[in-house]
C-alpha positions as CSV (number, residue, x, y, z in Angstrom):
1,X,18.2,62.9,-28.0
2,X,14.7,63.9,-27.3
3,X,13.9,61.0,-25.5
4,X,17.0,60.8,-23.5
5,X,15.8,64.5,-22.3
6,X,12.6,63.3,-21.5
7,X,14.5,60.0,-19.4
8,X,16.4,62.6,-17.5
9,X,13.7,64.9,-16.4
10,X,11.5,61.6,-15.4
11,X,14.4,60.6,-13.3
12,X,14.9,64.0,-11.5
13,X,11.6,64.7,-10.9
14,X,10.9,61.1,-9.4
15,X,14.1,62.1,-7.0
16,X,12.2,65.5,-6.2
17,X,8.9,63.2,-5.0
18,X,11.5,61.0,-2.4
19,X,12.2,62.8,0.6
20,X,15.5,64.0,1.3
21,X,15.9,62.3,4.5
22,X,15.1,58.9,2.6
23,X,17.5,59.7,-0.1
24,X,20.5,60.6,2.4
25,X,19.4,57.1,4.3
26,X,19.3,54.6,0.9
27,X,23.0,56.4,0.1
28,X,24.5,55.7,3.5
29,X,23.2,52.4,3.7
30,X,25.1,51.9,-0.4
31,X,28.1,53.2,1.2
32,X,28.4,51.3,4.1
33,X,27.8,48.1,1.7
34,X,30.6,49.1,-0.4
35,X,32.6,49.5,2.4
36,X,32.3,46.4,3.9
37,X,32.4,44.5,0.8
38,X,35.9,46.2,0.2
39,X,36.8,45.0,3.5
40,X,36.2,41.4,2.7
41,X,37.4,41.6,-0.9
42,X,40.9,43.0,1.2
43,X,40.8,39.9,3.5
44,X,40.7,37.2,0.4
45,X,43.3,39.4,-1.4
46,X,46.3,40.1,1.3
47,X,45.2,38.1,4.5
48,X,48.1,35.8,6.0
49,X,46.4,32.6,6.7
50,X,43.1,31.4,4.6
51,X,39.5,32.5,5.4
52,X,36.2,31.5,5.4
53,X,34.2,33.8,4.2
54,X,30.8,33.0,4.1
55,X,31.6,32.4,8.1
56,X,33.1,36.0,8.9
57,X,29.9,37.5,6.4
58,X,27.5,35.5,9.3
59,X,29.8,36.3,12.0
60,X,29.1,40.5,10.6
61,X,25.5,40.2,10.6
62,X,25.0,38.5,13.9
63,X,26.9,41.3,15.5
64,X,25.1,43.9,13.7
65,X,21.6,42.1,14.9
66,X,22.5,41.9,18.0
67,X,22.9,45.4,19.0
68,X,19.7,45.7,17.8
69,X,17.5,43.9,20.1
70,X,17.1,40.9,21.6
71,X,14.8,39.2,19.0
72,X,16.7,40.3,15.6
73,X,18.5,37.4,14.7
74,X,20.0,35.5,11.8
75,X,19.3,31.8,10.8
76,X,21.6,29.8,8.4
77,X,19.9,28.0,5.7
78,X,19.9,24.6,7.8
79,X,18.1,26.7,10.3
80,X,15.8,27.8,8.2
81,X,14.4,24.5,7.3
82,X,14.6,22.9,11.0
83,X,13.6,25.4,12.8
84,X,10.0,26.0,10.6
85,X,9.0,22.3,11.1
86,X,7.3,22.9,14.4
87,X,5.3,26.1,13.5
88,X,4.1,24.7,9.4
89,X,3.0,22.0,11.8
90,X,4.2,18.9,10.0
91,X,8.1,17.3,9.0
92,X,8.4,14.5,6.4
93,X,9.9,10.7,7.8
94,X,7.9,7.4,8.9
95,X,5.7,8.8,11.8
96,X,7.7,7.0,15.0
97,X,8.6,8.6,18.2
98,X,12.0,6.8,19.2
99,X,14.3,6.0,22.1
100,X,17.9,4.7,22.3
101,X,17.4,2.0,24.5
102,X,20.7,0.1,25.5
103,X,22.4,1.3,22.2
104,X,19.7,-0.3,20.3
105,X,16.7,2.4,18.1
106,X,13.6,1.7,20.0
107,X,9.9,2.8,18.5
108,X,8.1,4.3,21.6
109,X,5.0,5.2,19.5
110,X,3.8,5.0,15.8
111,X,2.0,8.1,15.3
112,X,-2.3,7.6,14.6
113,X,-2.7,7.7,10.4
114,X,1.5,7.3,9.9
115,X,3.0,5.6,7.5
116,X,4.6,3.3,10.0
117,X,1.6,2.2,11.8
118,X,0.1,1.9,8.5
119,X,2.4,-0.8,7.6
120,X,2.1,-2.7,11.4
121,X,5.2,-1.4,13.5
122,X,4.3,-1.6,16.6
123,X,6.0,0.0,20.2
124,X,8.6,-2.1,21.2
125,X,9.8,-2.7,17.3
126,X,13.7,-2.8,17.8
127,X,14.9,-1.5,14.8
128,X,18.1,-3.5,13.7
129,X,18.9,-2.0,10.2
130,X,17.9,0.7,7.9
131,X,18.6,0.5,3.9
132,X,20.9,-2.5,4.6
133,X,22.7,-1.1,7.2
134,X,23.5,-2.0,10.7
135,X,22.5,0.5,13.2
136,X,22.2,-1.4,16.6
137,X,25.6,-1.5,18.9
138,X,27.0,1.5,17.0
139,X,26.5,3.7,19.3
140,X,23.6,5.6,17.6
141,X,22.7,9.5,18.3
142,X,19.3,11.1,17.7
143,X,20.7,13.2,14.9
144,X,22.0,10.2,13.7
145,X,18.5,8.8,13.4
146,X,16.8,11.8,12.1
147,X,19.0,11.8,9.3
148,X,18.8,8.2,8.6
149,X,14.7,8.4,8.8
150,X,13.6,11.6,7.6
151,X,13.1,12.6,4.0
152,X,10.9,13.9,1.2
153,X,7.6,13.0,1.3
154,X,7.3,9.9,-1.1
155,X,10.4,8.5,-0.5
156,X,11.2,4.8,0.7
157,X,13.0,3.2,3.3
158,X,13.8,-0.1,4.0
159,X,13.9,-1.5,8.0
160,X,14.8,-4.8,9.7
161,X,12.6,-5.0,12.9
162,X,13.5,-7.0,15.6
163,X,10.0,-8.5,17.2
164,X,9.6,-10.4,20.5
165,X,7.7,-13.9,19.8
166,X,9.1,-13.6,16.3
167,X,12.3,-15.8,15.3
168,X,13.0,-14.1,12.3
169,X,13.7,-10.5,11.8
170,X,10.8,-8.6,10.1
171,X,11.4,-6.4,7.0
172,X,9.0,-3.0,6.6
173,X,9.6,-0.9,3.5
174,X,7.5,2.4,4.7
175,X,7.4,5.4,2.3
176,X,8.1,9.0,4.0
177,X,4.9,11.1,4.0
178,X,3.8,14.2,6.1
179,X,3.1,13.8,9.5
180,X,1.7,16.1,11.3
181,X,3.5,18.3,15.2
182,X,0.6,18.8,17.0
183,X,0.9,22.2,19.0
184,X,-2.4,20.7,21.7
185,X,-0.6,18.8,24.2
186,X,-4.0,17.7,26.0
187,X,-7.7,18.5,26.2
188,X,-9.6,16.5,28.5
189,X,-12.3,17.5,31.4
190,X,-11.4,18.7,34.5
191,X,-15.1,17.6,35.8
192,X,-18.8,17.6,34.5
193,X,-18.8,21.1,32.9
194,X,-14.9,22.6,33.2
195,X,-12.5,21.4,29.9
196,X,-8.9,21.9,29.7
197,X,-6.6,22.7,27.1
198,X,-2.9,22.9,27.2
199,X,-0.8,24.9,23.9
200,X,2.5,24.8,23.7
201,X,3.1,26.8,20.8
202,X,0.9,28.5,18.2
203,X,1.6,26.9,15.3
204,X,-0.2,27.2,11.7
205,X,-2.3,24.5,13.0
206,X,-3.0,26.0,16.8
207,X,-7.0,27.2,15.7
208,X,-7.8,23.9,13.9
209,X,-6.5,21.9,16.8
210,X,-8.3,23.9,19.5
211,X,-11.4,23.7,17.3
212,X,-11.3,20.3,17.0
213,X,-10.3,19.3,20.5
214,X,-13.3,21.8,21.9
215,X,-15.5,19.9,19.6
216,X,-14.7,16.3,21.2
217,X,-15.1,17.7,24.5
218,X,-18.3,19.2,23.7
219,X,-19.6,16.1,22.0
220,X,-20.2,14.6,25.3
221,X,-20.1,17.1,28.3
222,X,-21.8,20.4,29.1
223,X,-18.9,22.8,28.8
224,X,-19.8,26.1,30.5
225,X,-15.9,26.9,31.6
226,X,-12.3,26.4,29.9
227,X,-8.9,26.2,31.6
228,X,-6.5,27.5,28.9
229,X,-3.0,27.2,29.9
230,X,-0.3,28.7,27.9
231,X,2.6,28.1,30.8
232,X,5.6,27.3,29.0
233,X,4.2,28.3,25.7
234,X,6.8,30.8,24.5
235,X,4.9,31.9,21.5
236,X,4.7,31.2,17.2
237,X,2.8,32.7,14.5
238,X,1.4,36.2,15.5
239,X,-1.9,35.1,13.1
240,X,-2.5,31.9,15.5
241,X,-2.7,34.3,18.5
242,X,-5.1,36.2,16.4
243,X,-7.4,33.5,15.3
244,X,-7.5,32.0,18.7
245,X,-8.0,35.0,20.9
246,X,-11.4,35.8,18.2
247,X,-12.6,32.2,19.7
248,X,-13.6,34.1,23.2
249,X,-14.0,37.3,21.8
250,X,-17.4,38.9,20.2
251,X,-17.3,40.8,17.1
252,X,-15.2,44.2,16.4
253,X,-13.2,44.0,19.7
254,X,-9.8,44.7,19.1
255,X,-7.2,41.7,19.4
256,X,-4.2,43.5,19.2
257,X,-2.2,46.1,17.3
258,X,1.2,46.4,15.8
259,X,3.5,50.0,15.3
260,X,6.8,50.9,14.5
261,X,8.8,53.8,13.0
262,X,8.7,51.9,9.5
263,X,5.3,50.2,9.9
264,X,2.2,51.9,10.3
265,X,-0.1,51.2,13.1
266,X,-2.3,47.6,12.0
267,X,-4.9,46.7,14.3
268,X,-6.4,43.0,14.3
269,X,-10.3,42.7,15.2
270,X,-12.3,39.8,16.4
271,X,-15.0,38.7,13.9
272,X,-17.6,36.8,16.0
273,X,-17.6,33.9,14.7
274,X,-15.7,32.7,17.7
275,X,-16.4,28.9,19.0
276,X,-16.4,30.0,23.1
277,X,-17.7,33.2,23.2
278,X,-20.3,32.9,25.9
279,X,-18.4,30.3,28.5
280,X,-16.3,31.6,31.1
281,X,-12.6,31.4,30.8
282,X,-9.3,31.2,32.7
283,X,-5.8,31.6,31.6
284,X,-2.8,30.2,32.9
285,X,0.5,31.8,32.3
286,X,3.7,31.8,33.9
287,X,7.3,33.1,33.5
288,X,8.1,30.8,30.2
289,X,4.6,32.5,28.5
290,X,5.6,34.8,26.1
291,X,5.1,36.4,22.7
292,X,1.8,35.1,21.2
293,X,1.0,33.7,24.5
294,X,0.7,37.5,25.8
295,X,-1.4,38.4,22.8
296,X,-4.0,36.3,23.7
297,X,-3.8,36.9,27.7
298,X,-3.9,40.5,27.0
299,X,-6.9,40.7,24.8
300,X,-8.9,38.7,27.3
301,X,-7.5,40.5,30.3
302,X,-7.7,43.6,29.0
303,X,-11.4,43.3,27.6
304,X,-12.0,41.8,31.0
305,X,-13.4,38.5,29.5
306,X,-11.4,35.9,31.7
307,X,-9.6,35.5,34.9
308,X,-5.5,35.0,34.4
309,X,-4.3,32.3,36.8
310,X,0.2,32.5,37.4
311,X,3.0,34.4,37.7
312,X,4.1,37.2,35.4
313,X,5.0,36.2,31.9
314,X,8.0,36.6,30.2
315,X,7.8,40.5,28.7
316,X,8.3,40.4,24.8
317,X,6.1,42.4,22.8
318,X,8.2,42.9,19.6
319,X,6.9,42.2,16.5
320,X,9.4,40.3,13.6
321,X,9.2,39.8,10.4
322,X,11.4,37.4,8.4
323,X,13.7,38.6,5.3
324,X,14.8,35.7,2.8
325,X,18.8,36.1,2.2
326,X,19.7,35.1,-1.6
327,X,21.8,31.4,0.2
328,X,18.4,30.7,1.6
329,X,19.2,32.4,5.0
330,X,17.1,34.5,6.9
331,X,17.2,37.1,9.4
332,X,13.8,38.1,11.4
333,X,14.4,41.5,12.3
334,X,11.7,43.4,14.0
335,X,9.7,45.6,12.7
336,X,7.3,46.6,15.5
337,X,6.0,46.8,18.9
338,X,2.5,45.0,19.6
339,X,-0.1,46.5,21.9
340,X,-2.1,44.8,23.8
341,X,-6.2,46.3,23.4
342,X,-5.6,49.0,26.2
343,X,-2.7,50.2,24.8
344,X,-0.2,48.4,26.4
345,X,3.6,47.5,25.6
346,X,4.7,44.7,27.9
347,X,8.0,44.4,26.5
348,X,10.5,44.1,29.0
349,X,12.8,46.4,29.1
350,X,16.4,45.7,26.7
351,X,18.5,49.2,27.2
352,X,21.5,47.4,29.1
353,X,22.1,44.9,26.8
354,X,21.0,41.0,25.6
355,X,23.4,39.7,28.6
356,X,21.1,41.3,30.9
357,X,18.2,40.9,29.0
358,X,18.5,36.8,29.4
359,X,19.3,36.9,32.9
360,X,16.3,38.4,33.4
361,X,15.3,34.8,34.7
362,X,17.7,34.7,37.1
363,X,17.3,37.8,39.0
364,X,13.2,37.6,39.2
365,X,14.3,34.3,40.8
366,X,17.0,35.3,43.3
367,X,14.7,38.6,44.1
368,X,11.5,36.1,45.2
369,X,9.1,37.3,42.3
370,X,8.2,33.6,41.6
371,X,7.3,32.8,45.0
372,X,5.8,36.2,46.3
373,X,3.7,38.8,44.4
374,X,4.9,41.3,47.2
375,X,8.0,41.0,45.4
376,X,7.0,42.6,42.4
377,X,7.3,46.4,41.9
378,X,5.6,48.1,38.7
379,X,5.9,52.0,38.5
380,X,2.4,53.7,38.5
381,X,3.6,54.8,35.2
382,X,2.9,51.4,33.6
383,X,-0.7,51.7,35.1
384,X,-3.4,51.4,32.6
385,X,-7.0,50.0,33.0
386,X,-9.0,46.9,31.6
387,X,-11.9,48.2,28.9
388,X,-15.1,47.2,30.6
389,X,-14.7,47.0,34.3
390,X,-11.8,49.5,34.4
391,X,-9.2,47.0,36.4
392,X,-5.9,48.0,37.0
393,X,-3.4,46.3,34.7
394,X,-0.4,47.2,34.0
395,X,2.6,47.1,31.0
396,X,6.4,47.2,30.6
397,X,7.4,43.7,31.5
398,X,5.1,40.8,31.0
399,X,1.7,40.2,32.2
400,X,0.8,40.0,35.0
401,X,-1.8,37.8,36.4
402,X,-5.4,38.7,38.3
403,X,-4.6,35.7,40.8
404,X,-1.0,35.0,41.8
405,X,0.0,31.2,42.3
406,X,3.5,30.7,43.7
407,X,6.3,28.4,41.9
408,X,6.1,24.8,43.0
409,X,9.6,24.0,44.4
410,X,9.3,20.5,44.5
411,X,10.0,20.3,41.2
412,X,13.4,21.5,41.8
413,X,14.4,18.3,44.2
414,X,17.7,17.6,43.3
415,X,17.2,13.7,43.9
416,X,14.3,13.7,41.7
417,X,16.3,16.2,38.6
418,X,19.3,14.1,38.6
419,X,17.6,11.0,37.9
420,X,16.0,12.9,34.9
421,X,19.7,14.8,34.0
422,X,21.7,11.8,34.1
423,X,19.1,9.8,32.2
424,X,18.3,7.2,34.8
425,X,13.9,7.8,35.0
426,X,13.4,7.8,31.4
427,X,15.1,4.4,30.3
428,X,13.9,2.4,33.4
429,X,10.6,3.3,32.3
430,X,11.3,1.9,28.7
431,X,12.7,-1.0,30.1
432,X,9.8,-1.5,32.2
433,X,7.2,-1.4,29.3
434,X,9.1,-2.9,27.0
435,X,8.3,-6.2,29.4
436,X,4.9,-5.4,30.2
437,X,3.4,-3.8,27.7
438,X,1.3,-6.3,26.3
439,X,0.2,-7.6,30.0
440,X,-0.8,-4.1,30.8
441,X,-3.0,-3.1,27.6
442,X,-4.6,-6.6,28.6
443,X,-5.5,-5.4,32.0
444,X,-6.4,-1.3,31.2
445,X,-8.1,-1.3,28.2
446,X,-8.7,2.5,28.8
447,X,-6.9,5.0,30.3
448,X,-10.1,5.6,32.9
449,X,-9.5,2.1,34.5
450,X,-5.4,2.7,33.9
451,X,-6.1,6.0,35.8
452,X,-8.3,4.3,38.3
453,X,-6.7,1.1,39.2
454,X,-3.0,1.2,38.5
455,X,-0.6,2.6,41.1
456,X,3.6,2.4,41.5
457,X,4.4,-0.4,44.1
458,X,7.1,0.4,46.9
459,X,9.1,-2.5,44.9
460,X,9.0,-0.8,41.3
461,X,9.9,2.4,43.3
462,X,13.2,0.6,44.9
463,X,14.0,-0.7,41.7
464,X,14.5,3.1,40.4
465,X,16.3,4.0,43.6
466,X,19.2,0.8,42.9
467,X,19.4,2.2,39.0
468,X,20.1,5.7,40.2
469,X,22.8,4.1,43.3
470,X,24.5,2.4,39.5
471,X,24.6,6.2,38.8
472,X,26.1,7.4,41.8
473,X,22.9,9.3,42.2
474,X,21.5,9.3,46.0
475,X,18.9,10.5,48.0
476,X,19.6,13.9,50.0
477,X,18.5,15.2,53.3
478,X,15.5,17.0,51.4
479,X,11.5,15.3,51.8
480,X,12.2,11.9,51.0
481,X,8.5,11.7,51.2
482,X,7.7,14.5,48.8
483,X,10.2,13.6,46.2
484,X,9.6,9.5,46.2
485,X,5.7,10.5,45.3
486,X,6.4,13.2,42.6
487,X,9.1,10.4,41.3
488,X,5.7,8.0,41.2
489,X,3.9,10.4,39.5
490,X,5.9,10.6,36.9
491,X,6.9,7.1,36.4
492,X,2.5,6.2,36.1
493,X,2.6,9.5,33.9
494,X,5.2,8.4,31.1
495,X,3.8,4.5,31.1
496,X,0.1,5.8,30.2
497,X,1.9,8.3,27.6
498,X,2.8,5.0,25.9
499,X,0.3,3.3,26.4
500,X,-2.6,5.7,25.3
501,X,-1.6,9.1,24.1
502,X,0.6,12.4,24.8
503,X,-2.6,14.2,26.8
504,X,-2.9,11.2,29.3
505,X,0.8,12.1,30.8
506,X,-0.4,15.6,31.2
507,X,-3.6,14.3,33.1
508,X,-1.9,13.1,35.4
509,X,1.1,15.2,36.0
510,X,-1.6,17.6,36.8
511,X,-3.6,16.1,39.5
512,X,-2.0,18.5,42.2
513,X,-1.5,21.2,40.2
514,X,-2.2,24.2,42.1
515,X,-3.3,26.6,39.2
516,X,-5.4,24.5,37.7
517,X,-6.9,23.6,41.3
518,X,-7.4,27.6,41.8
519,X,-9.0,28.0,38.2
520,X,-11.8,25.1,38.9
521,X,-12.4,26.9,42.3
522,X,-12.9,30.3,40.3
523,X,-14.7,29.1,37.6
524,X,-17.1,26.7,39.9
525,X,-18.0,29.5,41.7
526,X,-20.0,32.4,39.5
527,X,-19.9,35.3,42.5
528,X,-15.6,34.6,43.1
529,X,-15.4,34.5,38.8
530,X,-17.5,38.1,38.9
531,X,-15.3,39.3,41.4
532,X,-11.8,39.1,39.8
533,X,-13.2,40.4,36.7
534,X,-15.1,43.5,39.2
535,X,-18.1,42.9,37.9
């Protein structure tokens, strides 16, 4: 009896120590749980028809996040598992990248260390059959092959290859390993002393691969200036922003911090043991740049340390962290704000709901924003200044850039996007090196004399043009001109993809780029560099 006493006084005088706010919270939050689980218990019992429901429980809690914010969501346990392959960096399968060619698998590329190259597929392999079954003139999807090729590490699977020159098919049993997403899409130099690096997610993986690319580049050049361009690049892991922002940044400056009503305020410091601390550095962001992407800009905008080169970036600076669910679910619910160094918030604003919230897009379009900085209106309000040289910058709604660069339009040709909708560019190009391969790796043996000496011919262009007629697809009344030479562009881009790597595409796609052209210009020039910063 004694000790029952002494139970019941512990238990009271641990309920005395918890606020009574807190208790009153944890006992509406039990009775809205019993309440709902009543409901659904009701539903099974005495509905008419028959339920699913695990489907109306998902259905509840995607509602419920959803009039949170915009970034609270929930992922099913398939989710889960797909959607963290790209930021742990590495999926488990046979290391190809693949087209469907004329209903017939296709390896574009074996990836470098993979367990196909390993055992000798090469590009151009048709695949014919996979663990004894026919997979050619079935009308194959992608999903269709991921599921067929993809599997635990150490597993086998057995392929028939179909090889020109060879008479008889070829069989390749290849066991599954790890093989590795790269988040890097290229790093190469712009000229004697400026490098470039494009990111297209931070990833687990994002430091290590800007380390190592930096150190390649600065193997053999003098690198005294880096183009860092984060267009696109809609964000990842909030500790890869970190560790990447400390590479430009010396020791004790403040990264970025985190704050919410449940979370105490977290600040993230540099350490100074960063790899580019001393070079000068340029940023280049755009409308797709968000999350992690802003992290970084901030911190070097707002501790004046490089020059941002764009348009305004996207405007989310919430913070989420991810809760396991007992099926192997998950929602990632946030859980702060993030601040930029200077104290900013550049969260967009989310008050009149998600619909409005995603056509953000659309209206800065329609209203000029991508096209005219004059189009852009921030409140004073928003105003706050950099730490060192005391530049306006400002918060609420993305970053935006110290040198505006308008939105290239010819992009948005329609001749040239319905040849890449309707799936006309793509396969002619695969058709293309599927013949010449061989013959062209003879003549380039590099892609400096590829880059040098290989150019579209008006033929190969016509050629296109009588694929996309087959398509119904014609050329308008827009810049014939214009559009025929981005359409080149491309076509010399995707055939030095497959022949040399993924950064070689990006090399050239970018020769006219007119943000990177702006960021040499700045960077080339020490007094215009000092300026923007207001040194």
């Amino acid at each position: 009896m004694r000790y029952l006493k002494l139970s019941l006084l512990l238990v009271a005088f641990t309920a005395l120590l918890i606020p009574a706010s807190v208790q009153a919270q944890e006992q509406d939050v039990q009775s809205q749980a019993i309440k709902f689980g009543r409901v659904l218990r009701l539903v099974q019992t005495f509905y008419v028809d028959t339920t699913n429901l695990q489907s109306l429980t998902e259905d509840a809690i995607r509602k419920v996040l959803s009039d949170l914010d915009p970034h609270s969501v929930y992922i099913s346990a398939k989710e889960v598992e797909e959607m963290n392959e790209p930021l742990q960096g590495n999926f488990e399968g046979i290391g190809i990248s693949f087209n469907i060619h004329q209903d017939t698998l296709m390896v574009l590329t074996t990836i470098p260390g993979g367990p196909s190259e390993k055992v000798g597929l090469r590009p151009g392999d048709r695949i014919v059959t996979v663990d004894g079954k026919n997979v050619a003139g079935i009308g194959l999807t992608n999903q269709d092959v991921f599921d067929m090729l993809r599997g635990d590490k150490g597993t086998k699977v057995n392929l028939q290859i179909k090889r020109k020159g060879e008479k008889n098919l070829l069989d390749f049993t290849i066991v599954r390993d790890k093989i590795p997403i790269h988040s890097l899409d290229a790093a190469y130099m712009l000229n004697k002393h400026i490098a470039y690096v494009k990111l297209n997610r931070f990833a687990a993986t994002t430091p290590d691969e800007f380390l190592e690319a930096m150190d390649k580049l600065k193997n053999n050049n003098k690198v005294d200036g880096l183009v860092l361009d984060l267009r696109g690049n809609g964000g990842g892991y909030l500790r890869a922003a970190i560790e990447l922002a400390d590479q430009f940044l010396p020791d004790h400056r403040l990264v970025v911090y985190t704050k919410g009503i449940h979370s105490p305020k977290r600040e993230y410091f540099a350490t100074g043991s960063g790899d580019f601390e001393d070079g000068k550095v340029v940023i280049l962001v755009d409308e797709g740049s968000a999350s992690a992407s802003e992290i970084v800009t901030g911190a070097v905008q707002d501790w004046d340390r490089g020059v941002v080169i764009g348009r305004r970036t996207f405007g989310k600076g919430l913070v989420q962290q991810p809760f396991m669910l007992s099926d192997g679910s998950m929602i990632r619910l946030t859980t702060a704000h993030y601040y930029t160094p200077s104290g900013r918030n550049i969260q967009k604003p989310y008050s009149k709901g998600i619909k409005e919230y995603r056509n953000d897009y659309l209206e800065r379009f329609e209203h000029g924003e991508f096209f005219s900085r004059d189009s852009i209106n921030l409140p004073d309000s928003l105003m706050t200044h950099t730490l060192v040289t005391k530049r306006k910058v400002y918060g609420g709604g993305g970053i935006m850039p110290d040198i505006f660069v308008p939105m290239d339009t010819s992009v948005n040709y329609r001749y040239y996007n319905e040849l890449v909708r309707k799936n006309v560019l793509f396969p002619f190009v695969v058709g293309y090196m599927d013949k010449n391969r061989g013959e062209l790796l003879k003549q380039y043996k590099t892609f400096d004399a590829f880059n040098k000496g290989y150019t579209i011919s008006d033929a190969m262009y016509q050629k296109l043009v009588a694929k996309g007629d087959e398509e119904e697809i014609k050329p308008g009344k827009e810049n014939p001109e214009v559009s025929e030479n981005l359409l080149k562009q491309q076509i010399r881009a995707l055939i030095a993809r497959d022949l040399y790597d993924n950064g070689t595409y990006f090399q050239i796609m970018d020769e006219d780029d007119k943000a990177i052209k702006k960021a040499v210009q700045v960077l080339s020039d020490s007094k215009l560099y000092d300026k923007y910063l207001g040194r």
